[in-house]
Every structure is written in C-alpha cells, then in structure tokens.
C-alpha positions in Angstrom: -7.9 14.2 12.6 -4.6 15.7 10.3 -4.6 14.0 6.8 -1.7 11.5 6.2 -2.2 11.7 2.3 -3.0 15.1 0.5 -2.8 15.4 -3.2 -3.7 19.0 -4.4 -4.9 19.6 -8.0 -1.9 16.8 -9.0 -1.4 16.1 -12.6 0.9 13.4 -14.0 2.1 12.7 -17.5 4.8 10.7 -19.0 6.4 11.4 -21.9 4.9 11.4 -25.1 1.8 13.2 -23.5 -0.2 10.5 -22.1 -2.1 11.9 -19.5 -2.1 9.5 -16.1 -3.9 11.8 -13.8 -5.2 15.0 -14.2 -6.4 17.8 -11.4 -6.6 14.9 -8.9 -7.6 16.4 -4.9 -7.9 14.2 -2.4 -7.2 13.0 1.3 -6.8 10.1 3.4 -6.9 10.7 7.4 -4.8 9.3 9.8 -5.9 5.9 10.6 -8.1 5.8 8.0 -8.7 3.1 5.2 -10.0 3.4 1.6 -10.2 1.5 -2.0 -8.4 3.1 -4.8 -10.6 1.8 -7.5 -11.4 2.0 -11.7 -10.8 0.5 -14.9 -7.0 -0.7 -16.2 -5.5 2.5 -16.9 -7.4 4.6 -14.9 -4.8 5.9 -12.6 -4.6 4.1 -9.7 -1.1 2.6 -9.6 0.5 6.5 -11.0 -1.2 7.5 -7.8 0.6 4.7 -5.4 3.8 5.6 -7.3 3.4 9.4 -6.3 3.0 8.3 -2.9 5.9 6.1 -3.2 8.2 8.5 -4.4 8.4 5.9 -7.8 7.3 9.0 -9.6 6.5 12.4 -9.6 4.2 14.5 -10.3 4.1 16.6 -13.4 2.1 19.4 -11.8 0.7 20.5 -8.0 1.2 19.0 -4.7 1.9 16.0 -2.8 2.3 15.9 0.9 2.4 12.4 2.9 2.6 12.6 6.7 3.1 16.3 6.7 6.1 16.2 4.5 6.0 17.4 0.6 7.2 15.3 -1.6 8.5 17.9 -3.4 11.1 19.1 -1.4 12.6 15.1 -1.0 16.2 15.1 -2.6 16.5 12.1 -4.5 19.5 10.9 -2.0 16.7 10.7 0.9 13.5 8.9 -1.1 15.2 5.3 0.2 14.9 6.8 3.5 11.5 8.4 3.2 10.3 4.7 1.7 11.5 2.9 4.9 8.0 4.2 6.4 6.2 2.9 3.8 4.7 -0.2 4.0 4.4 -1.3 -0.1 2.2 -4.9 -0.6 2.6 -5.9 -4.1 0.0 -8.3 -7.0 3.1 -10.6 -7.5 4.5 -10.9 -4.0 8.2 -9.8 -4.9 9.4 -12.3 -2.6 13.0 -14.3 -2.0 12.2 -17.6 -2.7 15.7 -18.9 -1.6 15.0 -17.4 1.8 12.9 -18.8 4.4 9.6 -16.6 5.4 11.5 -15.5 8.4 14.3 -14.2 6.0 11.7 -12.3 4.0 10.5 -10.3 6.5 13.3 -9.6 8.3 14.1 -8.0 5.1 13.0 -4.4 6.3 14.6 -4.8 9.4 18.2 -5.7 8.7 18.9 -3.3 6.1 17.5 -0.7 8.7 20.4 -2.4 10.7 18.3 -2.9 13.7 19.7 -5.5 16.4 19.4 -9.0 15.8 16.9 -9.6 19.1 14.5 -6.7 18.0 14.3 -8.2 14.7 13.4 -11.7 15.8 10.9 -10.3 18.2 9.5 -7.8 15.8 9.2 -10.2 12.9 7.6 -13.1 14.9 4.9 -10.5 16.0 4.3 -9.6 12.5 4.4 -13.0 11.5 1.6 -14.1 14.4 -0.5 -10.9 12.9 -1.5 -12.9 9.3 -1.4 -16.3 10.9 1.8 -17.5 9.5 4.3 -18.0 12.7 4.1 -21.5 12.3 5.6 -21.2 8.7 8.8 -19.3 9.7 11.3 -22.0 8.7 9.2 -22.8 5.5 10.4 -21.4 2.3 7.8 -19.2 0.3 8.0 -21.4 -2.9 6.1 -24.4 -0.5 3.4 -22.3 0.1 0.0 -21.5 -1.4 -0.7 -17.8 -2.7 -2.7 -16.9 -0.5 -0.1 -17.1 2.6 2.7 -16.1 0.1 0.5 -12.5 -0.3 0.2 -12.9 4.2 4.4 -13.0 3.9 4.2 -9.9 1.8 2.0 -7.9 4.5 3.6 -9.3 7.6 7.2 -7.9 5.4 5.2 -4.3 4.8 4.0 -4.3 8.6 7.2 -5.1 10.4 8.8 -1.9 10.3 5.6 -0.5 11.6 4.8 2.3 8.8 3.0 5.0 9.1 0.8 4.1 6.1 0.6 1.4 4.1 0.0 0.6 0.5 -1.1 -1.8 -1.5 -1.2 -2.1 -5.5 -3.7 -4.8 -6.6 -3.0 -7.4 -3.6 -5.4 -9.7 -4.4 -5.2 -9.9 -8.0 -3.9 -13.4 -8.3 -5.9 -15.0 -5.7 -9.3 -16.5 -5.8 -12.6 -14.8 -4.1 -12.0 -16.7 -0.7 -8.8 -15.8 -0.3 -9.4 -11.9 -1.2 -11.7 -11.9 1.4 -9.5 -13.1 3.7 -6.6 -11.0 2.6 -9.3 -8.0 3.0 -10.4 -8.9 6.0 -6.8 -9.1 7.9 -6.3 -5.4 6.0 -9.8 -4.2 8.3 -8.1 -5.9 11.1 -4.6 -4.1 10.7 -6.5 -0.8 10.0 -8.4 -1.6 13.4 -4.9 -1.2 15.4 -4.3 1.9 13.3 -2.6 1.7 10.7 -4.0 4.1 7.6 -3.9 2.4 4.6 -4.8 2.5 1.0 -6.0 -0.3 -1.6 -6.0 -0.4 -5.1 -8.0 -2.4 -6.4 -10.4 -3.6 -9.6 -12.7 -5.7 -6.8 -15.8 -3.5 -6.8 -17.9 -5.8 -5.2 -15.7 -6.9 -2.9 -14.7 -3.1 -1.4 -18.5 -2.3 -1.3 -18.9 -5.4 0.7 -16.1 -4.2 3.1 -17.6 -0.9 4.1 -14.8 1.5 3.8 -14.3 5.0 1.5 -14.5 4.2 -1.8 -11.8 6.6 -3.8 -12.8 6.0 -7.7 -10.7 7.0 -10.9 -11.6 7.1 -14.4 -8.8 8.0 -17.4 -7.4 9.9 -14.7 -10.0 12.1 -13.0 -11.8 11.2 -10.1 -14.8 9.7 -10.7 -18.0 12.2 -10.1 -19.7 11.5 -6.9 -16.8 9.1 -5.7 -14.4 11.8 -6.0 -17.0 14.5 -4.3 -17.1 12.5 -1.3 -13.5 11.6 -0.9 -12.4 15.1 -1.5 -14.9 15.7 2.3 -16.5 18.0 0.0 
C-alpha cells in the first residue's frame, strides 16, 4: 500500500523563531484514516497547512500523492488544492446560498457541466444525510448539519485525501460522534483521510492510528508507531 502523505524530517518556523514543528516523519497510507492529536499549539494545524499548500515548510520534505510539494510553483497550488478535500471548525459556508449552492461550490469553479454537478452534488448530499435540505439555506440549520454541508462540499469533487482541522470543535459530544462516525463511513469507501483533533477520548473510542504532537515533535510512543517504525 504507497503512502499518500509523507513528511520527512519536516521543520517549520515562522518568523520571529517560533518553532511549529520540528524533525516531524511520518506517513499516512492510501485509504487510510488517523487523528492528528495534542495540546493548542502543538502543531497540528502547521501540519494540515503543509499539506494544504497554506504554508511551507522551513526545512525537509513534503510529498502528498506522490508529488513534492516542493517543486509546486505557486501559479499551480489552486490546482493542486482542487484534490483536496479541506473540512473546517467554523464551517466557512455561504449563508446567502442554499445547501445545494454550497456544494456545488467545488464543482462550478472546476467548470464541470451543469448535469454532472447536480448528480454529483445530490450524491454527496445523500452521503451525510442532508438531500432533503438542498433548497434550505445553511443559516436554518443546526451545527451539526451545517458541519454535514461542509463534508458533503469537501467530498463532491471526490479528493484523493481529505482533511479536516478541528471539525467538531463547536459541536456537542453527540453530534461529534456522529460527525466521526460518517468520517469511518467515508474512509470505509476509501477515501484516506486525516483529523485533527483535541477529542482524545473520542479518537480512542473510534479505533483508528492515533498521530500525537507535542510543542511540535511527535509525541514518544505515538510518533514510534505512526512513523511504522
């Protein structure tokens, strides 16, 4: 099984010399799911924004789906991000256009033909329960379904790996469940995908790799086993 993520000995620091990572190694397979996990400040979104293409590293490598990010011209990171799927804490949805709009999103500024995108973004729609809602504007829903818009938007494109920074943050512990759970189910049709997250108990709950960070190293036996080592 190739490795969609591969950070070798990465280092990242901003200016100023604050240190956000430092000799981070570490994998995620193809098809695979983990939790990024560790305190506030620890890391984890630097990483997801090194993934993203957001930022870059300071020092070593980065390759995602067998390309390295190093050698992507800034000119081409909007095109390398169109296989991203990218779920976010607050949603960063359109509330003056109807769930339909929002995930169609994606889609038309791909500038893919109008009766793909309806087809493509009811199937992605039916996925997190929310077909039903497609008329609906975001702002008349609960949180909960408003963070199920944000995945069906990061699925529709279908990505080859997709991200998430802190997606159940604002939600209460049913809902995270819930959210989690559809994430297991996505990963089950094989998507790989990665999850930050401060919800220990939740991830040990859920069974998958466990990727931890701490002031920006990985965490001692976390990081031994995600490394395969």
């Amino acid at each position: 099984m190739t490795d969609i993520v591969a950070f070798q000995d990465v280092a990242k620091r901003y200016p100023g010399g604050k240190i956000a990572l430092e000799n981070v190694s570490l994998t995620l397979a193809r098809g695979e799911m983990a939790f990024l996990t560790g305190h506030s400040g620890a890391g984890k979104s630097t990483l997801m924004k090194l993934i993203g293409l957001i930022e870059r590293p300071t020092r070593g490598q980065v390759v995602i789906n067998g390309i390295d990010l190093a050698r992507v011209p800034r000119r081409q990171i909007p095109r390398y991000r169109q296989r991203l799927g990218l779920i976010f804490q607050n949603y960063n949805l359109l509330f003056d256009r109807t769930v339909f709009d929002n995930v169609a999103l994606p889609l038309v500024i791909r500038g893919i033909a109008h009766r793909d995108i309806a087809r493509r973004v009811r199937a992605a729609l039916d996925t997190v329960g929310l077909l039903s809602h497609e008329r609906k504007f975001p702002i008349t829903l609960s949180g909960g379904e408003q963070q199920r818009i944000g995945i069906a938007r990061a699925v529709v494109d279908r990505p080859y790996l997709l991200l998430a920074d802190e997606p159940t943050g604002n939600l209460d512990p049913a809902l995270s469940a819930d959210i989690m759970r559809l994430f297991h189910r996505l990963n089950e049709t094989g998507t790989s995908i990665m999850i930050a997250t401060h919800a220990v108990d939740l991830v040990e709950r859920m069974g998958h790799r466990r990727i931890a960070l701490d002031h920006g190293h990985l965490d001692g036996q976390l990081a031994h086993e995600s490394t395969g080592a």
